[in-house]
C-alpha positions in Angstrom: 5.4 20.1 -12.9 5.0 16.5 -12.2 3.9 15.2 -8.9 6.9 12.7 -8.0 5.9 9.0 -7.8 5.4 7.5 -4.5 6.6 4.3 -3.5 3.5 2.2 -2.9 5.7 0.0 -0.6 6.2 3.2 1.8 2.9 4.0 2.8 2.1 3.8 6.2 -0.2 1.6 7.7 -4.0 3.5 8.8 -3.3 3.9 12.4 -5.9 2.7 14.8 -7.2 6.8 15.8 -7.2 7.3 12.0 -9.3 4.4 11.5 -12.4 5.2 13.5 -12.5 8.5 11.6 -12.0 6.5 8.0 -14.6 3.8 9.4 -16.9 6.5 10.5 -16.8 9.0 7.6 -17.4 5.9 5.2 -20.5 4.4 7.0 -21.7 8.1 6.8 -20.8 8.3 3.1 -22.5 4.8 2.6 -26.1 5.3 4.4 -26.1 8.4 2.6 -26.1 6.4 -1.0 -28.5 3.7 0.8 -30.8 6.3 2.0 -30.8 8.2 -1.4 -32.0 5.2 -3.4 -36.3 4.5 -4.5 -38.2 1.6 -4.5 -36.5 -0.3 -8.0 -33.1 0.4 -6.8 -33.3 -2.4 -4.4 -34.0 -5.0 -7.2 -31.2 -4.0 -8.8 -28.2 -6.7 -9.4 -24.8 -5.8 -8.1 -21.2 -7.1 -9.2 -21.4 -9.2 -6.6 -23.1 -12.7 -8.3 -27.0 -13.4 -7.9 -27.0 -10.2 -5.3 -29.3 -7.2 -5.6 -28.9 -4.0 -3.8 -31.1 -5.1 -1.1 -29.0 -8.6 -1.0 -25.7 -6.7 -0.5 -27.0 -3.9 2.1 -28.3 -7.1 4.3 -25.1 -8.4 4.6 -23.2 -4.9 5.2 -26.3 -4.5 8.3 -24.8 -8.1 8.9 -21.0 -7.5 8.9 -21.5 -4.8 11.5 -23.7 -6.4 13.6 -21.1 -9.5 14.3 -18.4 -6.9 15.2 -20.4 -5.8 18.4 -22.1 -9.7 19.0 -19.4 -12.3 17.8 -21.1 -15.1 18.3 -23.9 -14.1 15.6 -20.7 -14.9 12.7 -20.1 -18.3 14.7 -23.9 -19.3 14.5 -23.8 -18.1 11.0 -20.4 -20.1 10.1 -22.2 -23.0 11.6 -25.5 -22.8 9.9 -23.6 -22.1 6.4 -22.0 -25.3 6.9 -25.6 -27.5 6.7 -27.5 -24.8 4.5 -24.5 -23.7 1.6 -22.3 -26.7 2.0 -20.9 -26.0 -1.6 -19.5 -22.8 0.0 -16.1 -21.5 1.6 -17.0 -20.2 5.2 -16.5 -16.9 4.3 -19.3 -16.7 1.4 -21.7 -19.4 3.3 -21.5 -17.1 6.0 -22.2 -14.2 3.9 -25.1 -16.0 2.5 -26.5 -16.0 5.7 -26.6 -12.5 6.5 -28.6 -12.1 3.8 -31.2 -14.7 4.7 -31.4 -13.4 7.8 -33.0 -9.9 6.9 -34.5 -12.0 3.9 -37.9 -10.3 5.3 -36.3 -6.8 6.0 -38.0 -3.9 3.8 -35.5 -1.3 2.4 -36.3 0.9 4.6 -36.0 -1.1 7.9 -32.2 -2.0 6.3 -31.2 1.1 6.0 -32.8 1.9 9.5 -30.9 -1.2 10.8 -27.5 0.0 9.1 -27.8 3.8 10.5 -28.2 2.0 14.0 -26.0 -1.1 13.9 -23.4 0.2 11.7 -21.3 2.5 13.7 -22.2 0.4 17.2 -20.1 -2.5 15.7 -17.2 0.2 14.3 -16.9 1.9 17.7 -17.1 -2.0 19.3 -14.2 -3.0 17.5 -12.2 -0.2 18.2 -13.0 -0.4 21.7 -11.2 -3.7 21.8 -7.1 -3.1 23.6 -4.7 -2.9 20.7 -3.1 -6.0 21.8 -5.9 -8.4 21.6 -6.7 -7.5 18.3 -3.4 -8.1 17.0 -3.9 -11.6 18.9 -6.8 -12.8 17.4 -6.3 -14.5 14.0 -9.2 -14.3 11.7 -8.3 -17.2 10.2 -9.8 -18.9 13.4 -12.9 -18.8 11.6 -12.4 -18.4 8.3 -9.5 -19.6 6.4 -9.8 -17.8 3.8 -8.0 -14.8 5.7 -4.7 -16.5 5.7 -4.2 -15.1 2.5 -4.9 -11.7 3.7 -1.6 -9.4 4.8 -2.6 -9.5 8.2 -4.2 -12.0 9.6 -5.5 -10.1 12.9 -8.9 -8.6 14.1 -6.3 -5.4 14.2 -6.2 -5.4 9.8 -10.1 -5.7 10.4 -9.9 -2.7 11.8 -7.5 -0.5 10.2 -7.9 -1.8 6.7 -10.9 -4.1 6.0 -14.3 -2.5 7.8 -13.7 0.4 5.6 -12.7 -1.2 2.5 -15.3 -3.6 2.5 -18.0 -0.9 2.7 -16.5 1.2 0.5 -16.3 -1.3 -2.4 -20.1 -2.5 -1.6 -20.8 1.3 -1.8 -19.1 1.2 -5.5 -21.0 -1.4 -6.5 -24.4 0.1 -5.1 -23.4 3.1 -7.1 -22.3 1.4 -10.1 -25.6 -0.9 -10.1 -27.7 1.7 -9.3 -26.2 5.0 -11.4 -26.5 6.9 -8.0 -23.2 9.5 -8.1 -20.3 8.6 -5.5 -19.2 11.4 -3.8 -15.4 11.4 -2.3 -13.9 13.2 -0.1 -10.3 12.6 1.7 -11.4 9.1 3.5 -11.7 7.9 0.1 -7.8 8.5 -0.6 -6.7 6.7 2.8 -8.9 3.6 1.9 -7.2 3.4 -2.0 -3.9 3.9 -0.5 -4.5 0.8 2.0 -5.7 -0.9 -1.6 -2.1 0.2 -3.1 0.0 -1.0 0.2 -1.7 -4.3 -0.2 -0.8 -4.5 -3.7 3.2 -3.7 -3.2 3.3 -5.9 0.0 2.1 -9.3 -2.5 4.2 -7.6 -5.5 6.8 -9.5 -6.8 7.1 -8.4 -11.0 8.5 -5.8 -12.5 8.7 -2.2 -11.7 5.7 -0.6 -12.5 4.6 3.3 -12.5 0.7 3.8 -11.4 -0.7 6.9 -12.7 -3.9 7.1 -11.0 -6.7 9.8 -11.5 -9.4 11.4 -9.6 -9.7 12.6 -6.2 -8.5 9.3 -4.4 -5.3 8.8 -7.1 -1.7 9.9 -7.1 1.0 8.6 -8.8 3.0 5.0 -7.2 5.8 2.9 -7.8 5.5 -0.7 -7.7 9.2 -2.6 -7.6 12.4 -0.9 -7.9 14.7 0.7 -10.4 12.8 2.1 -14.0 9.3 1.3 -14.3 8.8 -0.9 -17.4 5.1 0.1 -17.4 3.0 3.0 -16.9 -0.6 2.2 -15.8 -3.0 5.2 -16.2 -6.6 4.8 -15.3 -8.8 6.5 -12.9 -8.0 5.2 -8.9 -11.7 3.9 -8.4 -12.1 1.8 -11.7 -7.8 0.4 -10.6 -9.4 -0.6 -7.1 -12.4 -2.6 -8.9 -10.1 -4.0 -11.4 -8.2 -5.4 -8.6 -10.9 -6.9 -6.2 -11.6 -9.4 -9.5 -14.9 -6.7 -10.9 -15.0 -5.1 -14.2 -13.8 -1.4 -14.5 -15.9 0.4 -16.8 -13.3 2.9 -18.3 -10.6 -0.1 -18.2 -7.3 0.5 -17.9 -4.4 1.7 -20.1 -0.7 0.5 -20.5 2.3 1.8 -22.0 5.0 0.1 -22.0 6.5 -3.8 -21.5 3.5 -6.6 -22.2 4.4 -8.9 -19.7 4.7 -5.8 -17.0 1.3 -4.9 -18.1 0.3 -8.7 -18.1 1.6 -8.7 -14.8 -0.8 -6.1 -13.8 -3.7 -7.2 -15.6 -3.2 -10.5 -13.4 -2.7 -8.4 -9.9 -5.1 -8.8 -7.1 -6.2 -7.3 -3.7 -8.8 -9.4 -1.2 -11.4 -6.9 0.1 
C-alpha cells in the first residue's frame, strides 16, 4: 500500500522542547563524524567554495561560540567589514570564524566543538521564548530578511540544527566518511520541506523522497503535475544551491519540474 502524501504546507513548526533534543542529538551526530576523521581529511575541500574540512569545522566551533558570547559575531561583523569588504556580512563574518582558529590543530577544533558546541545550544535555549521571537536577526545581518522568520526564535528551532547538519553532509560528502541517521535527521528535512511550501508559489507538485529522513509531500494544491523522486538527503543539497550526486528525477510537466529544479531553501 502507498503511504499517502503529506502536505508539506501542514507540518508543524519544531517546537522549542523539541529543539534542544534535535540541536543536541545533531551536535552529537556531528563530533562523532569530526572525531572519526585522520590527519588528510582536514585538507580536504568541501562544497562550500575555497573551504576545507578544517575551514568549515572552524566556523561551526565559531557559530556556537557567538550563541553563548554575542558580542564575538558583532566584533566579527565589524572586523569583516575592513578585512572582506567584497563580502555580505553574513559570509565576511563567516570568514572570520575561520581566521580566528586559523592556528587551531584538528584536534584542538574538535576539542573546542565538543566543549563550545552544546554551551551555545543550551544558551540559546535558555533565552525566554518571547525575547527570541523579538529579536530580528536581520539586526545584524540582512541577509536574514529573506529567511521565513526573521527571529533569534527560527535560530533556534530551525537553523542551529540545520546548519550543522548540512556542514555535517558536506564533511561526509568531502571526506567519504558514512552519515549515519537516525530520527533527528527526519525532523531537520521536514523543517527543509516546510520552508520550501511556505516560499512555494508553482504548480502542485508530489515529492517522493527516499531513505530514512523521506516520506512522500505535496507541494500546491489540486493534482500534482510532477512527481519528484530522489533520495531526501541529495533533495535537501539540491535545494541549499550544492550538487546532489544521485540527482534528481521528474516525471511529469517540464515547467513543474523546471519549477523545482529552480527551488531553493537558505540554510
Amino acid at each position: 500500500m502507498t503511504t499517502p502524501a503529506v502536505s508539506a504546507g501542514d507540518i508543524s513548526r519544531t517546537s522549542a522542547a523539541r529543539a534542544s533534543t534535535v540541536n543536541e542529538a545533531e551536535i552529537r551526530a556531528s563530533l562523532a563524524v569530526m572525531g572519526s576523521l585522520d590527519a588528510e581529511a582536514w585538507s580536504k575541500p568541501t562544497a562550500c567554495t575555497g573551504w576545507t574540512v578544517r575551514d568549515m569545522v572552524a566556523h561551526e566551533v565559531g557559530q556556537f561560540e557567538e550563541l553563548a558570547k554575542p558580542w564575538l559575531m558583532i566584533a566579527r561583523v565589524r572586523r569583516a567589514r575592513r578585512t572582506h569588504p567584497e563580502l555580505g556580512a553574513l559570509d565576511g563574518h563567516n570568514e572570520s570564524q575561520v581566521e580566528d582558529r586559523g592556528e587551531a590543530t584538528a584536534e584542538r577544533l574538535v576539542s573546542d566543538f565538543a566543549r563550545i558546541a552544546p554551551k551555545g545550544a543550551r544558551s540559546l535555549a535558555r533565552m525566554p521564548a518571547p525575547v527570541r521571537r523579538r529579536i530580528r536577526t536581520s539586526m545584524v545581518f540582512p541577509e536574514a530578511k529573506a529567511l521565513p522568520e526573521d527571529s533569534m526564535d527560527y535560530m533556534n528551532s530551525v537553523l542551529i540544527a540545520r546548519d550543522t547538519w548540512m556542514h555535517r553532509i558536506d564533511i561526509s560528502d568531502a571526506t567519504g566518511t558514512e552519515f549515519v541517521l537516525d530520527e533527528h535527521d527526519g525532523e531537520i528535512m521536514r523543517q527543509v520541506l516546510l520552508d520550501l511550501a511556505l516560499g512555494w508559489t508553482g504548480p502542485s507538485c508530489l515529492l517522493e523522497l527516499s531513505g530514512p529522513a523521506g516520506g512522500r509531500y505535496r507541494l500546491g494544491s489540486g493534482p500534482p503535475l510532477v512527481t519528484l523522486r530522489a533520495d531526501a538527503l541529495d533533495f535537501a543539497r539540491h535545494l541549499s544551491g550544492r550538487p546532489s550526486p544521485a540527482g534528481l528525477a521528474f516525471e511529469g510537466d517540464a515547467e513543474a519540474a523546471a519549477a523545482l529544479t529552480a527551488a531553493r531553501v537558505l540554510f
